[in-house]
C-alpha positions as CSV (number, residue, x, y, z in Angstrom):
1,X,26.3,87.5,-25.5
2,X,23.9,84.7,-26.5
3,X,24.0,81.2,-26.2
4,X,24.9,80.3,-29.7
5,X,28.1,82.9,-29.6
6,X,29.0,81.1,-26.2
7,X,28.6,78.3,-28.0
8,X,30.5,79.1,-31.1
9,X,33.2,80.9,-28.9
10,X,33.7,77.5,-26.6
11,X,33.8,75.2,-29.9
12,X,37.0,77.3,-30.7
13,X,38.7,77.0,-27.9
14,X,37.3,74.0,-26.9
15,X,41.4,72.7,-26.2
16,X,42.0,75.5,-24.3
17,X,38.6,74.7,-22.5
18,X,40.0,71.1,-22.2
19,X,42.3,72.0,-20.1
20,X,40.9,74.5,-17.7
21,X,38.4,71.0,-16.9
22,X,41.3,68.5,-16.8
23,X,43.5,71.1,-14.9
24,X,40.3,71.4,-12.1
25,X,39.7,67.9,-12.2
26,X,43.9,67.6,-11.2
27,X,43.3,70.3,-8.3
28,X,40.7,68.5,-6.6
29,X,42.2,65.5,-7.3
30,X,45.2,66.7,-5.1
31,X,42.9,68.8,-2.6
32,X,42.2,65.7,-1.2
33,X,45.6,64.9,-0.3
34,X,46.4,68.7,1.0
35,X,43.0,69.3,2.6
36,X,43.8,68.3,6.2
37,X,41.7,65.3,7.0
38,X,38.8,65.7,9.5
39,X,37.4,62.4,11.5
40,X,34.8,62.4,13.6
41,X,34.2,59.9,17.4
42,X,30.5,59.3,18.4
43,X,28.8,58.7,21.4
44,X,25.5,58.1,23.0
45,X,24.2,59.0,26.1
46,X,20.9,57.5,28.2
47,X,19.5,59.0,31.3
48,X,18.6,55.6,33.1
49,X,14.9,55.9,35.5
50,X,13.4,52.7,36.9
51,X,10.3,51.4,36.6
52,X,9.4,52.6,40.1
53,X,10.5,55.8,40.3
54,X,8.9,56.4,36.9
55,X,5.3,55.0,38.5
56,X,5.7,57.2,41.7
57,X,6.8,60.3,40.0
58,X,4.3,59.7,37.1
59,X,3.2,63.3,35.3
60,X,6.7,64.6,36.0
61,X,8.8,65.4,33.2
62,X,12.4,64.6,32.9
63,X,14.5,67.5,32.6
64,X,16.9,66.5,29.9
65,X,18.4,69.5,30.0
66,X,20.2,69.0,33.4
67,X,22.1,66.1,32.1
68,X,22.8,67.0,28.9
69,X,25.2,69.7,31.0
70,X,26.9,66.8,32.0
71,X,28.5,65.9,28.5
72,X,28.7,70.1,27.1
73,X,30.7,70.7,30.1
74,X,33.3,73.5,29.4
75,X,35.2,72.5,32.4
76,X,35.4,69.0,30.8
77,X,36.5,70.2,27.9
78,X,39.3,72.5,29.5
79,X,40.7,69.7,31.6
80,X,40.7,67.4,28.4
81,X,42.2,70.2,26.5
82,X,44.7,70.1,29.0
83,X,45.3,66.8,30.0
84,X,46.1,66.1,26.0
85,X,48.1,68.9,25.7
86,X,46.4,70.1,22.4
87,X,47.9,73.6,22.4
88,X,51.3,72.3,22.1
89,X,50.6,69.5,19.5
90,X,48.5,70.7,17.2
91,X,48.9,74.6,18.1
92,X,44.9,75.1,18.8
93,X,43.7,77.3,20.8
94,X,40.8,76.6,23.3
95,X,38.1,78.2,21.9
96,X,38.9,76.4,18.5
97,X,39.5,73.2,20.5
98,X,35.5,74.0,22.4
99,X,33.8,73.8,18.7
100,X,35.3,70.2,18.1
101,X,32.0,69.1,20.3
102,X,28.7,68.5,19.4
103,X,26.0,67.6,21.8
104,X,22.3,66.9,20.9
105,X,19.2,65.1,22.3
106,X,16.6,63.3,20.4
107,X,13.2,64.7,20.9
108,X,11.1,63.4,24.1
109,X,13.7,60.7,24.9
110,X,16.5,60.1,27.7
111,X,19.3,59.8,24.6
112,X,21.9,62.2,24.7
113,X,24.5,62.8,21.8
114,X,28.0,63.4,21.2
115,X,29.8,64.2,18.4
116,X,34.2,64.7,18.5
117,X,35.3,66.0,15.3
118,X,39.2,66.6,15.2
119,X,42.0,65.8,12.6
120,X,43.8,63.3,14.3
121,X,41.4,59.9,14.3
122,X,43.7,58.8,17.3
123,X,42.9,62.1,19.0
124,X,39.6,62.3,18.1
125,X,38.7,58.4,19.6
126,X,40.4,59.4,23.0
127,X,38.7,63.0,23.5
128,X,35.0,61.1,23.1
129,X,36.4,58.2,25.3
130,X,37.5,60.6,28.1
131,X,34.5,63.2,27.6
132,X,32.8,60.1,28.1
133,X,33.9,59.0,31.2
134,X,34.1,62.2,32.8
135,X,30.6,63.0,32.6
136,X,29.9,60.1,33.7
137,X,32.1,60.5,36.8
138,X,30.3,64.4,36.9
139,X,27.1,63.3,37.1
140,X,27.7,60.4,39.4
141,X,28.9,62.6,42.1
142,X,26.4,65.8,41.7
143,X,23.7,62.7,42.0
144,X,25.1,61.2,45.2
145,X,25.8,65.1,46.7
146,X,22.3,65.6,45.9
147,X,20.6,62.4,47.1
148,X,23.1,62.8,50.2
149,X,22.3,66.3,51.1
150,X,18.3,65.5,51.0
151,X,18.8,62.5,52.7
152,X,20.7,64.9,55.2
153,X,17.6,66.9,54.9
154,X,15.2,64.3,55.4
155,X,17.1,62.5,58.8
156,X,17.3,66.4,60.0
157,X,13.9,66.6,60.3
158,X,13.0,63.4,61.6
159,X,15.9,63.2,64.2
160,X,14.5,66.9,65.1
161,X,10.8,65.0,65.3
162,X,12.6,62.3,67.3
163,X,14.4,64.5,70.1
164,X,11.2,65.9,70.5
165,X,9.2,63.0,70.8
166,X,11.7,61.8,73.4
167,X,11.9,64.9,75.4
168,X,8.0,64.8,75.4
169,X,8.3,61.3,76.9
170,X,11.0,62.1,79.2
171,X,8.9,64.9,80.9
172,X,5.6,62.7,81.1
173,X,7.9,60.0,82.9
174,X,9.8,61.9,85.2
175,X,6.4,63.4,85.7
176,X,5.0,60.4,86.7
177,X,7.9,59.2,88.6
178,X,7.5,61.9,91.1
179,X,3.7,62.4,90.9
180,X,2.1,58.4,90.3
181,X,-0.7,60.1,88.9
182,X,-2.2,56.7,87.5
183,X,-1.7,55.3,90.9
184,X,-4.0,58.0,92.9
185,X,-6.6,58.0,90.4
186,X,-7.1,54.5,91.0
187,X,-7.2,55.4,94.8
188,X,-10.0,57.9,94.0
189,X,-11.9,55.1,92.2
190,X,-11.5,52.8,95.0
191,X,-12.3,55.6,98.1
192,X,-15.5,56.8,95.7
193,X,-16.2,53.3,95.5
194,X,-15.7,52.1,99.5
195,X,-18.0,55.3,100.3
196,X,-20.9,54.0,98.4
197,X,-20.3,50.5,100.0
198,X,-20.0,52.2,103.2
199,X,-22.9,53.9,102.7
200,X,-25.2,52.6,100.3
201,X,-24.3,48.6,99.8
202,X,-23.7,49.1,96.2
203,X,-20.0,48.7,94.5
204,X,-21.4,49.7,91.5
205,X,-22.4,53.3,91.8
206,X,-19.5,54.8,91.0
207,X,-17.0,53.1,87.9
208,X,-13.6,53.5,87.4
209,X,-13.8,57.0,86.1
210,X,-10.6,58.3,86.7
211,X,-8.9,55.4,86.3
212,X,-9.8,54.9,83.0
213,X,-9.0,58.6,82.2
214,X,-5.1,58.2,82.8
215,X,-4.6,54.6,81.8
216,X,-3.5,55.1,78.7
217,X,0.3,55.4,80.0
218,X,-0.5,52.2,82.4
219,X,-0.4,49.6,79.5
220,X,-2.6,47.3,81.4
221,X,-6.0,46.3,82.5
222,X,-6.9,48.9,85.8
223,X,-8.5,46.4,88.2
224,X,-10.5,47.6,90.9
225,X,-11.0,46.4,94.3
226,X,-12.1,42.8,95.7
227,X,-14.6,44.2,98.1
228,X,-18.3,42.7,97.8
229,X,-21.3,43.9,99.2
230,X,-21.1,41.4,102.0
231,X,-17.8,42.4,103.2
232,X,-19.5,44.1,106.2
233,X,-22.9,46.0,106.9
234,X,-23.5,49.5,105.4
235,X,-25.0,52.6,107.1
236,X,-28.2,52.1,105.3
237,X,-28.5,49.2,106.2
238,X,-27.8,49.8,109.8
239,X,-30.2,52.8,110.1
240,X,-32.5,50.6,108.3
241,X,-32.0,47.6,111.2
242,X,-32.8,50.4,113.7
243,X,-35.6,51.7,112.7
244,X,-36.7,48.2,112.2
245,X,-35.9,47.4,116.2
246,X,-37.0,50.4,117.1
247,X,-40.6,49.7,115.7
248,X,-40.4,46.1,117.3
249,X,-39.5,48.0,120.6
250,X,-43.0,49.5,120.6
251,X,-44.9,46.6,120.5
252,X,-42.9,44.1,122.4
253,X,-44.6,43.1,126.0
254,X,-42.3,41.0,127.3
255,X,-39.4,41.6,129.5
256,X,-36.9,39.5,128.2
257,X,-37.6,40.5,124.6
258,X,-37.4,44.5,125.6
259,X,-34.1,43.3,126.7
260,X,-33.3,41.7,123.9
261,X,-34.2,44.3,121.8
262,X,-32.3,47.4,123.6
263,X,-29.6,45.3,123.8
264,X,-29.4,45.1,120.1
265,X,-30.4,48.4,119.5
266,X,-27.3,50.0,121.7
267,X,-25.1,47.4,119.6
268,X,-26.7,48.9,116.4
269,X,-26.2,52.7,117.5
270,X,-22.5,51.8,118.5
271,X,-21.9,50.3,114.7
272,X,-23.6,53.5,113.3
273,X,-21.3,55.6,115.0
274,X,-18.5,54.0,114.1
275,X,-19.8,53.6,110.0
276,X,-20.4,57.7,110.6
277,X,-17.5,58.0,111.7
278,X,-15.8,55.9,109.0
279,X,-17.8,57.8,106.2
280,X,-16.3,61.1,107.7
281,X,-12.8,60.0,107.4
282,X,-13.6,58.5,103.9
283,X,-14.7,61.8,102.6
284,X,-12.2,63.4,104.3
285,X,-9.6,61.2,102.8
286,X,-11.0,61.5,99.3
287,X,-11.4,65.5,99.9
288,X,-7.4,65.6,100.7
289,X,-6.5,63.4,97.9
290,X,-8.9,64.8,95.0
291,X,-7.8,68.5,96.2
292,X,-3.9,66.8,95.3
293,X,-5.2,64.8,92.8
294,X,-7.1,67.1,89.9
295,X,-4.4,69.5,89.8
296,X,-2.3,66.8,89.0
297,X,-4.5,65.5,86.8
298,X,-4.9,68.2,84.8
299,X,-1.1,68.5,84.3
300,X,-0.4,64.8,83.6
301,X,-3.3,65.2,80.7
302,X,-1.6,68.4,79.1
303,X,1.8,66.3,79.3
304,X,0.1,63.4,77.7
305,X,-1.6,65.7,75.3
306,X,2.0,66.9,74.4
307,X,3.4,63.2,74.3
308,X,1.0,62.4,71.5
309,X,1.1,65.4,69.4
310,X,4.7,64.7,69.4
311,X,4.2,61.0,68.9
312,X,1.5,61.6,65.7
313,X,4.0,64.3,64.4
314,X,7.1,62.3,64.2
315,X,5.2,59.9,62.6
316,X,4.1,62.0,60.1
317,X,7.5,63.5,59.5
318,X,9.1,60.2,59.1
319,X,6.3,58.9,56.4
320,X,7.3,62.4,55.0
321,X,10.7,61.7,54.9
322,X,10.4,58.4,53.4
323,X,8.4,60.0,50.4
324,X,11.1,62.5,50.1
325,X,13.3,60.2,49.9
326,X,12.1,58.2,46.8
327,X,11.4,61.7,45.3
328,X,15.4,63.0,45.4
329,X,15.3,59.2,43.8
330,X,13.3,59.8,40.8
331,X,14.8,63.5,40.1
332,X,18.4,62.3,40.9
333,X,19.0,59.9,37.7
334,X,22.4,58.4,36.9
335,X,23.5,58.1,33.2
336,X,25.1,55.9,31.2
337,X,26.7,55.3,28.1
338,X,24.5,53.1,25.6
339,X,27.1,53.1,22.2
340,X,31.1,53.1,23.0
341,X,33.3,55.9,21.2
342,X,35.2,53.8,17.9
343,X,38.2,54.7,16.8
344,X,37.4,56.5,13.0
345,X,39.2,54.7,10.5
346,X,38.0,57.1,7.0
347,X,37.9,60.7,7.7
348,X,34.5,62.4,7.1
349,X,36.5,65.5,5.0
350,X,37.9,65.7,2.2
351,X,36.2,62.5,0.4
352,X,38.0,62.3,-3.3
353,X,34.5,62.1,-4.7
354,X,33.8,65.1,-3.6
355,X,37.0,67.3,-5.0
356,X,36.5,65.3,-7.8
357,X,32.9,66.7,-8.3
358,X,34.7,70.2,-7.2
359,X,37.5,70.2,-9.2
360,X,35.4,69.4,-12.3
361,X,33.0,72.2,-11.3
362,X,35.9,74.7,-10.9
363,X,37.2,74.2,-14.3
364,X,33.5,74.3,-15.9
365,X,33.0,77.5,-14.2
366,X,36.6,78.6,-15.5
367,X,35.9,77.9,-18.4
368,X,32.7,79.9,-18.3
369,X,34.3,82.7,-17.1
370,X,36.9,82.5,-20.4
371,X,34.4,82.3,-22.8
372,X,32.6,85.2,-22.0
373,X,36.1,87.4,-21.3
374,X,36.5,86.4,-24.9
375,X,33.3,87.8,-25.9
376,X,33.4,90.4,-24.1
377,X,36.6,91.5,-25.6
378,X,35.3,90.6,-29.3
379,X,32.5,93.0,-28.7
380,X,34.8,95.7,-27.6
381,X,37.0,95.6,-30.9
382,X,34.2,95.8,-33.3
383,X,32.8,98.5,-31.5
């Protein structure tokens, strides 16, 4: 059939094609009053990061994704499904009920959106609200479980760091209290240094070596002894004196002078006897207490050792801990709700306008479909 039989066949029955049009245009006028109405409730979402966390975790991406769990929650949705006892009142099942929601994010933001679409506008403003404020309540706790449990981490580690930092000072003191290593190394300074006095006339030869070597756990200035150089005579100096009177002795002529001299000479032998003597049990003193001393020594300085490897490693673990700390921060974010659910006051389906325009194109198209039945059925009686 061509257009200008269409044509002619639809200007004969153009009454009949009246009102196929006016009888579509009356359907979709009253599909909008039998259509159930559908209204929809949004709601937006913003995943809230500080200016400081976003500076210290700078280069790390925000994993939307994680939240947007938060609001397409089917356990939220059950316990509203519940809690509104939608089975009963509108006889929906829960899987129908799940595809009321629509959640979305916009591209490389923190927004989150929500979209409730259900027949009742009452209905419809309370399942956003509650959705709403249970996700919010959702991810409020999962962020404080997770800040708490890497806080709990975190203190773990540094009370672990701690104990051992106080054991390690606990077995240097108790150490010390039994062995006062600081205390004989200061002997051994001042014994080295009363040998050379003893013996030489000179303080000076041998410094505070050990003392210095173990006062880091003294916390105060080592001070060494008040003896001078002419505190008494020392055994160079006597042997020097007698070699001295002993090389007067040969040239002396008089009596009285001889006598003088042997006199002091005896005196001289006595004192270098007894400054032998002294230097013998000097050494011998410093022989017993260096043979106690170095072993000590070496243990104190492995204890020490110990003390600040501990001290240096709590230390770090703390600093450690505090960076974790603002890291569980910056990946823990807490969300909020940036536009308010409203109650719907039009429903977004049916719009007259639109079963209007449907109506109208139902009857056209009926009409069509008359038109050429008609021809067809002319053609088949002249054949």
């Amino acid at each position: 059939m061509d257009v200008v039989e269409f044509i002619k066949i639809l200007n004969e029955k153009r009454k009949i094609s009246v009102i196929l049009i006016v009888t579509g245009l009356i359907v979709g006028i009253l599909a909008y009053f039998v259509l159930p109405s559908i209204y929809e409730t949004r709601t937006t979402f913003m995943v809230l990061e500080s200016k400081l966390i976003r500076k210290t975790l700078e280069g790390k991406k925000l994993d939307i994704d994680t939240y947007l769990n938060f609001v397409d929650n089917h356990s939220l949705y059950r316990e509203i499904y519940d809690q509104l006892d939608i089975k009963r009142k509108y006889e929906m099942d829960f899987e129908k009920f799940e595809k009321s929601f629509e959640v979305t994010t916009v591209e490389d933001t923190a927004i989150i959106k929500l979209l409730v679409t259900f027949r009742d506008p009452e209905i419809s403003f309370q399942i956003a609200k509650m959705l709403g404020n249970s996700a919010l309540v959702l991810n409020k706790q999962v962020v404080d479980e997770e800040v708490h449990a890497g806080y709990r981490f975190s203190e773990m580690q540094v009370r672990a760091a701690s104990n051992q930092l106080e054991t390690a000072r606990k077995t240097l003191d108790d150490f010390l209290a039994k062995h006062p290593v600081p205390r004989m190394a200061m002997e051994v300074d001042f014994l080295r240094n009363r040998i050379a006095l003893e013996g030489t006339g000179e303080l000076a030869v041998f410094p505070p070596v050990e003392s210095a070597a173990v006062a880091s756990h003294l916390n105060s200035q080592i001070t060494q002894s008040g003896m001078t150089p002419k505190s008494f005579a020392s055994l160079a100096r006597i042997q020097a004196e007698i070699a001295e009177t002993e090389a007067k002795l040969a040239v002396i002529k008089a009596d009285n002078r001889k006598l003088d001299a042997n006199r002091r000479l005896k005196e001289l032998k006595v004192q270098l006897k007894q400054k032998q003597q002294t230097l013998v049990k000097l050494n011998f003193r410093l022989h017993k207490l260096e043979s106690k001393y170095y072993p000590l020594k070496s243990q104190y300085m492995a204890l020490e050792s110990e003390f600040t490897s501990a001290q240096k490693g709590y230390e770090k673990i703390y600093q450690t801990g505090l960076e974790s700390k603002i890291e569980i921060i910056g990946k823990t974010k807490e969300m909020t709700i940036i536009d308010q659910p409203v109650k719907p006051d039009q429903p977004v389906f049916p719009k007259l306008i639109y079963t209007i325009i449907a109506g109208i194109f139902l009857g056209v198209l009926t009409v069509f479909i008359f038109v050429v039945t008609v021809g067809f059925k002319r053609k088949l009686n002249y054949v």
